[in-house]
C-alpha positions in Angstrom: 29.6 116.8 70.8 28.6 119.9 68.3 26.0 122.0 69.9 23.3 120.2 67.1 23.6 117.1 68.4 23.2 118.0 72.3 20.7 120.3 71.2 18.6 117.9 69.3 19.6 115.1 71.9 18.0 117.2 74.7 14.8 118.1 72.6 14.6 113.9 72.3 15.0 113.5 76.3 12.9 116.3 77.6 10.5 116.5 74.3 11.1 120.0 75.2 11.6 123.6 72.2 11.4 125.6 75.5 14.7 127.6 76.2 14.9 129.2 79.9 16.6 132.4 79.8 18.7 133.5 82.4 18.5 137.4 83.3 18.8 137.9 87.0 17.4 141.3 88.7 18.8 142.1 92.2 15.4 142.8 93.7 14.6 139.2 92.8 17.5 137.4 94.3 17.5 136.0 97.6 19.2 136.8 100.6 22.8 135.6 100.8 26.5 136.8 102.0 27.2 138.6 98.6 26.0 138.9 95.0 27.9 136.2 93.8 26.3 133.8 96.1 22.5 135.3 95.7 22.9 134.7 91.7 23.8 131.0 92.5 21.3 130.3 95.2 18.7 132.3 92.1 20.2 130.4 89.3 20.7 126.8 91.3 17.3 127.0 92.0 15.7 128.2 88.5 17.9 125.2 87.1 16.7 122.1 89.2 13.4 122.9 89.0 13.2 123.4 85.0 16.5 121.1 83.7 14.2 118.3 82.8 11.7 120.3 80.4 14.5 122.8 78.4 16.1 122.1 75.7 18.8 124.7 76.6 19.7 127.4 78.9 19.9 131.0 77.5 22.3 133.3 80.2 21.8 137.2 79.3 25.9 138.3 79.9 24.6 141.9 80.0 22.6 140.9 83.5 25.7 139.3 84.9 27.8 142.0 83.9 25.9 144.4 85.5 27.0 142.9 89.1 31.0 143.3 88.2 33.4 140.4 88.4 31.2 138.9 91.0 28.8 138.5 88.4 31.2 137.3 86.1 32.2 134.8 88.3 29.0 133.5 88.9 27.9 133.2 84.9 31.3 131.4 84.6 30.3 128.8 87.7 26.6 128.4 86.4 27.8 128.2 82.8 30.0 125.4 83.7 28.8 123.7 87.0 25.2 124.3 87.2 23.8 123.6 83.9 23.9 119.6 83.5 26.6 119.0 81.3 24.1 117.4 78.9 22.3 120.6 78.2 23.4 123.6 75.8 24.3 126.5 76.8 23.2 129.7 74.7 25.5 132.5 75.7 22.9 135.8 74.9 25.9 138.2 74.9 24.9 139.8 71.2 28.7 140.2 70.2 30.1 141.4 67.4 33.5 143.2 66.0 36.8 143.4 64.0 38.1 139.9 63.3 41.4 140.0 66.4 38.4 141.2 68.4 36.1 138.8 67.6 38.9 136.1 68.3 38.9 137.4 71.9 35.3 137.4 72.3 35.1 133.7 71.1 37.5 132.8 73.6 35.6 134.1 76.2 32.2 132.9 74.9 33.7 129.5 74.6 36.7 128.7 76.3 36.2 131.1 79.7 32.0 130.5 80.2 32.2 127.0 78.2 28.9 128.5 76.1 28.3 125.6 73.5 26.3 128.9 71.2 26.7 132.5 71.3 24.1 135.4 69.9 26.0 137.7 67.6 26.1 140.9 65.8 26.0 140.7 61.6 26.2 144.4 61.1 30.4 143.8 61.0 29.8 141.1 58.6 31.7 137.9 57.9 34.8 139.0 59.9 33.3 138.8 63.0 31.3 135.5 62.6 34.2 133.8 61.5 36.5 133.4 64.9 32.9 131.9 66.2 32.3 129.3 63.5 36.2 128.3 63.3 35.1 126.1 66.1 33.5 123.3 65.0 32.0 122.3 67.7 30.2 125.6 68.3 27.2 127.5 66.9 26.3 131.3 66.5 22.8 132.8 65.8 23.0 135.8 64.2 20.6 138.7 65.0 18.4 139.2 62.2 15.1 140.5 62.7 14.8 141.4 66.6 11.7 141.5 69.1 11.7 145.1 69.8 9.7 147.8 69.0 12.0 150.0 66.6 13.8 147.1 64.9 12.0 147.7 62.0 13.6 151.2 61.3 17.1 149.2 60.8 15.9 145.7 60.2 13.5 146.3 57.4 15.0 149.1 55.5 15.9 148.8 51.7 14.6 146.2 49.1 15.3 143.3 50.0 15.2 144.3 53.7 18.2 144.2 55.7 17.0 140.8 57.9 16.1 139.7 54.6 19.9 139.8 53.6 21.3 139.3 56.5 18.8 135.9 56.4 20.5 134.6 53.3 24.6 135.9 53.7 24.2 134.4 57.1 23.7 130.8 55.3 27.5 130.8 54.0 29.0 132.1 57.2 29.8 128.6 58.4 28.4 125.0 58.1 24.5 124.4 58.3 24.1 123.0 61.9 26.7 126.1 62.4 24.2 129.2 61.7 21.3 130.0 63.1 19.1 133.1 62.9 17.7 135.0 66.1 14.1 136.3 64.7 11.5 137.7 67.8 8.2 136.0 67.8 6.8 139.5 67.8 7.4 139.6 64.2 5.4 136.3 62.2 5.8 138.1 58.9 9.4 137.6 59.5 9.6 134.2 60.9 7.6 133.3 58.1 10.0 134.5 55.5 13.2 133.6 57.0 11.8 130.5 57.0 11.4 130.4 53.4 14.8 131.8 52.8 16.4 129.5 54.8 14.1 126.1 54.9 17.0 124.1 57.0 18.2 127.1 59.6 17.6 127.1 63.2 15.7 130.0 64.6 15.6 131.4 67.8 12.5 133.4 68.5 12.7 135.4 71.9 9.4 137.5 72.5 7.3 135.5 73.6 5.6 136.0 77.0 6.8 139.5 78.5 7.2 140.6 75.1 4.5 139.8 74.1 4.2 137.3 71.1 1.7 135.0 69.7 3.4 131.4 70.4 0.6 129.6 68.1 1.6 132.3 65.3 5.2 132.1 65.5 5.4 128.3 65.5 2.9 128.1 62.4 5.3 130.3 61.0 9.2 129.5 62.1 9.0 125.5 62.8 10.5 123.1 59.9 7.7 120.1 58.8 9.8 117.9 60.7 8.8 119.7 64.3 11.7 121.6 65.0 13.9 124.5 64.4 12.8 126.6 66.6 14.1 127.4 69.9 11.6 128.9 72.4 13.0 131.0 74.8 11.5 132.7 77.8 12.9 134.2 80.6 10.6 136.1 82.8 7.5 133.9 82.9 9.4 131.3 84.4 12.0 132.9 86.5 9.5 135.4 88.1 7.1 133.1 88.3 6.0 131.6 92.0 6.6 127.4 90.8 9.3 128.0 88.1 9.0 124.2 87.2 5.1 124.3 86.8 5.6 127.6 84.7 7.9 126.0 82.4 6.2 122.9 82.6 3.3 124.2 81.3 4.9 126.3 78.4 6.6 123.1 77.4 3.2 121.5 77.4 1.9 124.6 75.1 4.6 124.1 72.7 4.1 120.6 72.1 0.4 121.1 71.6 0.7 123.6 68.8 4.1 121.6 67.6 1.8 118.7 66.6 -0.8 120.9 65.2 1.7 122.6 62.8 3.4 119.6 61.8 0.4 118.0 60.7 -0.6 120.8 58.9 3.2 121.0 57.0 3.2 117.3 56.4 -0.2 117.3 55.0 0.0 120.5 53.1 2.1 120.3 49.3 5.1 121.2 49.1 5.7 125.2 48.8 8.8 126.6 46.4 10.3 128.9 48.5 9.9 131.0 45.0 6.3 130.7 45.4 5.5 135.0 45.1 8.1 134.7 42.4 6.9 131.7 40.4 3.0 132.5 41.0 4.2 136.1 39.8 5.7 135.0 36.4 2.3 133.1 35.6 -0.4 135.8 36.7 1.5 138.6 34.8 1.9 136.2 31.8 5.4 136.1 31.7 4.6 132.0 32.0 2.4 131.1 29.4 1.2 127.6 28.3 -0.1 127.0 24.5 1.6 126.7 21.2 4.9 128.6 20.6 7.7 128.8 18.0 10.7 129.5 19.9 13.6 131.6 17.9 15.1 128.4 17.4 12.1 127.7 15.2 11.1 124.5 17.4 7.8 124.4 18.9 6.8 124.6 22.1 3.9 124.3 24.6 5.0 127.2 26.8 7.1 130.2 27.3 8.6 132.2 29.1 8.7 136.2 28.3 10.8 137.8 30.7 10.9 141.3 28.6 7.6 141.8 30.9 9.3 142.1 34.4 10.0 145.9 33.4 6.6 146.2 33.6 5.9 145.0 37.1 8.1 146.2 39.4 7.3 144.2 42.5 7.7 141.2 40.1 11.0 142.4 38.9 12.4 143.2 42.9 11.7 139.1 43.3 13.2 138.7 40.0 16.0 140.2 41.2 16.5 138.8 44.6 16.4 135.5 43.0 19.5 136.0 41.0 21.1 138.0 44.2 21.0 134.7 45.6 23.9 133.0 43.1 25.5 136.2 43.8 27.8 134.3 46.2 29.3 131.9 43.5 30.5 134.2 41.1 32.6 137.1 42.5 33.8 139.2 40.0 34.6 142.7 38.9 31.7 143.2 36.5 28.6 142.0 35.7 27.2 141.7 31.9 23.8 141.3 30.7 22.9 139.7 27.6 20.2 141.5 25.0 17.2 141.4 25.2 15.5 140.7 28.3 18.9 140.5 30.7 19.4 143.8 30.5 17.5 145.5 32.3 17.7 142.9 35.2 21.4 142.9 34.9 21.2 146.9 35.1 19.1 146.2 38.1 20.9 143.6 39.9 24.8 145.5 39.6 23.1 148.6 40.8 21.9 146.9 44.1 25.2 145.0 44.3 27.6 148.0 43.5 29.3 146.1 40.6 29.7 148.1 37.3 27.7 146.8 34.2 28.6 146.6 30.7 26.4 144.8 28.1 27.8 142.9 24.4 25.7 144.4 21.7 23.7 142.1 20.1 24.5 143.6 16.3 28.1 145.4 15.9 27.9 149.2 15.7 28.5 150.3 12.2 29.0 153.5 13.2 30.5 156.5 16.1 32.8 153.8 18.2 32.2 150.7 16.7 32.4 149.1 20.3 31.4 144.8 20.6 30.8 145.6 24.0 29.4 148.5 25.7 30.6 150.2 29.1 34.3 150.5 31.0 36.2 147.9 31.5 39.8 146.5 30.7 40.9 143.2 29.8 41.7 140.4 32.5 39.0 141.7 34.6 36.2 138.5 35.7 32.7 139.2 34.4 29.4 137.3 35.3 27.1 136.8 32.8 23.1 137.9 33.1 20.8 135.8 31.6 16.6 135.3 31.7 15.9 132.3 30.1 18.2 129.0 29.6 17.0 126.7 26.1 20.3 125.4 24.4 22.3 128.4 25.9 23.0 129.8 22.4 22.8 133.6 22.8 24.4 133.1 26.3 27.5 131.0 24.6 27.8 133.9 21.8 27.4 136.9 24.2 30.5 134.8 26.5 32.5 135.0 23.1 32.3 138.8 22.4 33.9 139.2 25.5 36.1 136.6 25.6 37.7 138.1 22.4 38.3 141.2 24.2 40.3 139.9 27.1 37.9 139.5 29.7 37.5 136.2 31.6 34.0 134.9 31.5 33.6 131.5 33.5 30.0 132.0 35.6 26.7 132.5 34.5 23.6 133.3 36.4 19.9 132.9 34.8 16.7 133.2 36.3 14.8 129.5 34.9 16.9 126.5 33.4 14.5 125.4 31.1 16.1 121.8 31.5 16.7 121.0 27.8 20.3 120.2 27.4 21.6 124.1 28.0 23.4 123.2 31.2 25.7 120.8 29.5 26.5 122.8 26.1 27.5 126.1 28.6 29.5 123.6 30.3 31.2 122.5 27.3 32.3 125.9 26.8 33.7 126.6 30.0 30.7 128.1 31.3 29.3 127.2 34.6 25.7 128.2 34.8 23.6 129.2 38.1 20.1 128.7 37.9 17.5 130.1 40.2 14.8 128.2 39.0 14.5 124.7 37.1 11.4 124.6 34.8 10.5 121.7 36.7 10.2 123.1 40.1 7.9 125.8 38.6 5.6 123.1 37.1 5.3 121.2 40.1 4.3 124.9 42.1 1.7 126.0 39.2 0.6 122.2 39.6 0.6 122.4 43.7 -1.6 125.5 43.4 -4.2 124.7 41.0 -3.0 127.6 38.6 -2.4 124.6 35.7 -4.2 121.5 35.7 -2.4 117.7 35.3 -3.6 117.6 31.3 -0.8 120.8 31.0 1.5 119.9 33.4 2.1 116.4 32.0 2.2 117.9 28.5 5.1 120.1 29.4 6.7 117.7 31.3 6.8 115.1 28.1 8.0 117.9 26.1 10.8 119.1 28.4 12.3 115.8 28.8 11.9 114.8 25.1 13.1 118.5 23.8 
């Protein structure tokens, strides 16, 4: 059984988000022979009083480590003995290294403490999630934007912010039920935004308690529509507290409450594009408009979409950006192009925040100094990605592929910002083109709709139009 489905099988039996941490403190232990046997009279205890309102147990390794091999021995007896069988275990032990290293640390994790998840390190990148996610049966959650104070001087550096990315590479570090994210409570902004990044993920959002963090806040802001993806856990409030079981009983309680509150509130509330800054960015700068319109095609049409504005709106541009950062991960190659007009300065953009040299087809031949079809350094047989804005019948995209087709570079991915859903898809296709969309026309229609910035007269007017164009 995957650590998903006992997950999601406890939730269903104890109707329970609550995670009870394990993070034992000597002075806190009771008396016994040694310290292996105080952590298992402590742990025993904690366990039988609480297994019946958890959805998992949450171990700390650095507070067992601290006690020596005795410790050791006693995570590694609790891990596999005391925990019901039925219930997941969520190693806390935050690792993260080279890939032979990370294989070691996997077999520990897993095979020596029988963890069914583990909390790990991103900062090594893919190489050290992998020996972790190889096991199918397994899950990771990846530490992305932490409870504690001065996280934010490492987490929420650059643009996009470093949770932010680690948020979406984390997504293609293993299957779904795979990956999850650890993001504190302490921080709702975040929650909030991860959960926009990644709509499906499961979070766990330590913080709360101790720590310090709204539970109310953080479940309006990390739980899915359908009640869960979120994993509570505390660790103090229960296992210092006098009645363990009426302290987690009651935070169990708590978490329902505001569970059925928020869900409400999700099922009842439309549905949000998790583009929504982006798509309600396009339309108040007026780089969506709706009206009458002769595209260059000469066909008319009741909107468009003027992308040559971003430069003018950086904020808008950054989310521009972002979106096509996205498709990133479909189209490795050595450089990226951007097609004239309005792709290049996104294209200039995006390759400069991915570290991927640019070069650019002209969109009339030099008739003079070097005569070059395509601008900027590069040499034949090397991959290129193609920058686009705006997908119509993928005509200027299909002739900028050409120019450098005819110079020896292979051209086989695209990435735009908006399919406008009128056939472009299938002629780029045709020419051995596959195109990556950020957007479809259709999902930023139904968001202007949603939000009230176009009424049902214009949004059925476009709609006709798209699907008749």
């Amino acid at each position: 059984m995957s650590f998903i489905e006992k997950l999601t099988q406890t939730i269903e039996k104890n109707q329970s988000l609550l995670c009870v941490g394990l993070d034992p403190n000597e002075k806190n232990l009771p008396e016994g022979d040694n310290i292996q046997e105080k952590l298992l009279l402590w742990a025993g205890n904690i366990i039988s009083q609480t297994k019946y309102l958890v959805c998992c147990y949450k171990p700390n390794m650095a507070f067992f480590e601290q006690f020596g091999l005795e410790g050791l021995e006693a995570l590694q007896v609790i891990c596999r003995e005391l925990i019901p069988a039925d219930v997941p275990v969520l190693l806390d032990a935050k690792r993260g290294d080279i890939g032979s290293t990370a294989e070691a640390y996997a077999r520990a994790c897993f095979d020596i403490y029988g963890a069914d998840a583990v909390t790990l390190s991103p900062y090594l990148g893919y190489d050290a999630i992998k020996p972790f996610t190889d096991r199918a049966d397994k899950a990771v959650f990846v530490l992305c934007q932490t409870s504690n104070p001065s996280a934010k001087e490492i987490q929420q550096h650059g643009i996009p912010t470093l949770f932010e990315h680690v948020a979406k590479q984390s997504q293609h570090w293993g299957a779904a039920e795979q990956v999850g994210l650890v993001v504190g409570a302490t921080q709702p902004e975040a929650l909030k935004r991860v959960r926009e990044l990644c709509p499906d993920a499961w979070i766990l959002a330590p913080g709360v308690g101790a720590q310090g963090g709204n539970l109310r806040m953080a479940l309006e802001n990390g739980l899915r529509a359908d009640g869960l993806g979120m994993i509570v856990p505390v660790s103090r409030s229960v296992m210092n507290a006098e009645d363990p079981k009426a302290a987690a009983e009651a935070l169990r309680d708590e978490i329902n409450r505001i569970r059925i509150d928020v869900q409400i509130k999700l099922l009842d509330a439309p549905k949000v594009s998790r583009f929504a800054e982006l798509i309600e960015g396009l339309y108040d700068t007026g780089s969506v408009k709706f009206g009458e319109f002769t595209l260059a095609s000469g066909k008319n049409s009741p909107v468009y979409l003027d992308l040559r504005r971003l430069v003018s709106f950086p904020w808008l541009m950054k989310l521009a950006v972002e979106a096509y950062a996205e498709q990133m991960h479909n189209t490795p190659c050595d450089l990226i192009a951007g097609v004239p007009y309005a792709a290049l300065p996104i294209a200039s953009v995006l390759a400069s925040q991915a570290g991927i040299p640019m070069i650019y087809p002209r969109k009339e031949v030099k008739t003079h100094g070097t005569g070059q079809l395509v601008e900027g350094v590069f040499e034949a047989g090397q991959s290129v990605t193609v920058i686009e804005d705006v997908i119509t019948s993928g005509g200027s995209l299909i002739t900028a592929v050409e120019s450098l087709r005819s110079l020896g570079l292979k051209v086989e991915h695209a990435i735009v910002l908006v399919d406008r859903e009128q056939g472009g898809m299938e002629k780029l296709a045709q020419a051995g083109i596959t195109a990556h969309p950020a957007l479809k026309f259709s999902e930023i229609l139904e968001h202007l709709l949603a939000t009230k910035k176009i009424d049902k007269e214009q949004y059925t007017i476009v709609k006709d139009y798209l699907s008749h164009g």
